[in-house]
C-alpha positions, -999 to +999 in steps of 0.1 A: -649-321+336-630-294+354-602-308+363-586-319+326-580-279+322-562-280+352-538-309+336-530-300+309-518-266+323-486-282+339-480-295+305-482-268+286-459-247+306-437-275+307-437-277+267-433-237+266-401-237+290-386-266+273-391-251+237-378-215+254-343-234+265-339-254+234-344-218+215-318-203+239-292-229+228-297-223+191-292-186+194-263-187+216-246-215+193-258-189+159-228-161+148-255-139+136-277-139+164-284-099+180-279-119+212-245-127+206-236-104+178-209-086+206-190-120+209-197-132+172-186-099+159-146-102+163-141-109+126-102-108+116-096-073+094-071-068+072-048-049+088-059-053+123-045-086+136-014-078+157-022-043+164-041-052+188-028-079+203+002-065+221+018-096+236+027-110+200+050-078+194+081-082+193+097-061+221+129-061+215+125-046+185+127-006+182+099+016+177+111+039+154+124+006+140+086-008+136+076+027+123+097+028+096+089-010+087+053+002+086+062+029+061+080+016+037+053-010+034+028+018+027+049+027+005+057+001-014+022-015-018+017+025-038+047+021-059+036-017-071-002-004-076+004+027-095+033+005-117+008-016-124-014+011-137+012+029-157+022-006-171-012-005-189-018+026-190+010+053-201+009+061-242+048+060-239+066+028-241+092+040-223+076+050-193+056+020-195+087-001-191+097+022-165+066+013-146+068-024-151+105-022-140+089-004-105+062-032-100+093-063-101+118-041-081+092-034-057+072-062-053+107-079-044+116-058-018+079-061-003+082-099-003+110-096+019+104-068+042+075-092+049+097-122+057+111-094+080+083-084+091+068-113+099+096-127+122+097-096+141+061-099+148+051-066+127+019-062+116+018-044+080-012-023+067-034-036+044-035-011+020-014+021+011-025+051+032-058+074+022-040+102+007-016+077-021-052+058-024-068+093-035-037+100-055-038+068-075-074+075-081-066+112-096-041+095-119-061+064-132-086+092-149-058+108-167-048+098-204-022+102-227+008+122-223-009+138-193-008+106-175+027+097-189+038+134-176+022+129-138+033+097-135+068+103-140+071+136-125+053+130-094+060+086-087+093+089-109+109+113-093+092+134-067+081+097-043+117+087-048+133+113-038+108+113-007+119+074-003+154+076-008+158+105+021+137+084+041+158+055+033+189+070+038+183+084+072+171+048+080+201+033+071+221+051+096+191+051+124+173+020+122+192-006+156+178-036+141+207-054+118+184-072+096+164-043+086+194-020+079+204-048+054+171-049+036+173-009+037+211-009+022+197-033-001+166-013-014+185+019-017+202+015-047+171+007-067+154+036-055+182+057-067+184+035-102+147+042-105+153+078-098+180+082-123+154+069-147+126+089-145+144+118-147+153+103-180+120+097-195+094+116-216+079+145-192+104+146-166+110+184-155+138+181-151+154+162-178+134+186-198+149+218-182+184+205-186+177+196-222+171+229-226+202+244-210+224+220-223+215+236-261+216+270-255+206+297-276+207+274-304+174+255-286+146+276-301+133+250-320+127+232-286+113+263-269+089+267-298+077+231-295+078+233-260+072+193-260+084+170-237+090+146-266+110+167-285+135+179-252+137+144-241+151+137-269+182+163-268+184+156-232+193+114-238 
């Protein structure tokens, strides 16, 4: 009677090893296993895939060259978002086909700096930086001709005049031959955007010249003191 105990013992450890293994082969075969959460981990990011895999750069290219590429990526991806938010969201319908005129111009030239991007093995950001995220945020919970005024004056003109300094120091800078043709080629619509801005309801200084441009005689402005109103002296 003593010795079945002893049988089956053999068995049993048998049973618990081979169970053991056959659970060590499920875990290591599972993504979401703690075991192998190190290895399973590696997810693709947004905005993380060639940065850190160096041998896909392009090395010929220029860093300043990439930088810039990188930048004016940012950059765009802001001036399509916040165009799209003016589009719906300014009271003026002139600004409002300001804004939709930024979202074509710029989703264009974001197509292709992609194309360029892509062949020179540049990896672009996912997103516009922190601070134009925060500053797209501080402008969605405006209304009215508040929103219509800080959209113009600060996208309208202050970002383009940012851009087209940047731009313009690029063109004479950047070695690569195919990116200074996509920069000579995006400059002129940042300055045609410019120029309309500073044309539009709220911009300073459209209103500042309307205001010089009448003189004395512009007291009925000055007593307004409304953007509507000097816009409309200033053309």
């Amino acid at each position: 009677m003593n010795s079945i105990p002893f049988r089956t013992v053999p068995l049993v450890v048998a049973l618990a090893l081979s169970a053991g293994w056959a659970s060590a082969q499920s875990s290591s075969g599972s993504t979401g296993s703690s075991a192998t959460g190190g290895q399973a981990a590696p997810a693709a990011q947004p905005g993380t895939g060639t940065r850190n895999a160096e041998t896909n750069k392009d090395d010929k290219l220029a860093r300043a060259d990439r930088k810039f590429i990188e930048d004016a990526a940012e950059s765009g991806m802001f001036e399509v978002q916040v165009g799209q938010l003016a589009s719906t969201k300014a009271s003026n319908a002139e600004v409002k086909n300001f804004a939709t005129k930024l979202v074509e111009d710029h989703t264009q030239a974001n197509n292709e700096l992609t194309q360029i991007a892509n062949a020179k093995k540049v990896e672009l950001p996912a997103a516009p930086p922190h601070s134009k995220r925060s500053d797209l945020e501080k402008l969605g919970k405006l209304s009215g001709n508040e929103f219509d005024q800080r959209f113009v004056r600060e996208v309208g003109i202050k970002d383009h005049q940012t851009d087209i300094k940047k731009f313009e120091k690029a063109s004479k800078d950047v070695k690569d031959p195919e990116l200074k043709a996509w920069v000579d080629k995006t400059l002129p619509h940042l300055r045609e955007h410019l120029a309309m801005a500073e044309k539009l309801p709220g911009a300073g200084k459209s209103d500042a010249s309307a205001m010089g441009s009448t003189g004395a005689g512009s007291a009925k402005g000055a007593s307004t003191g409304t953007s509507s109103t000097s816009s409309k002296t200033g053309g």
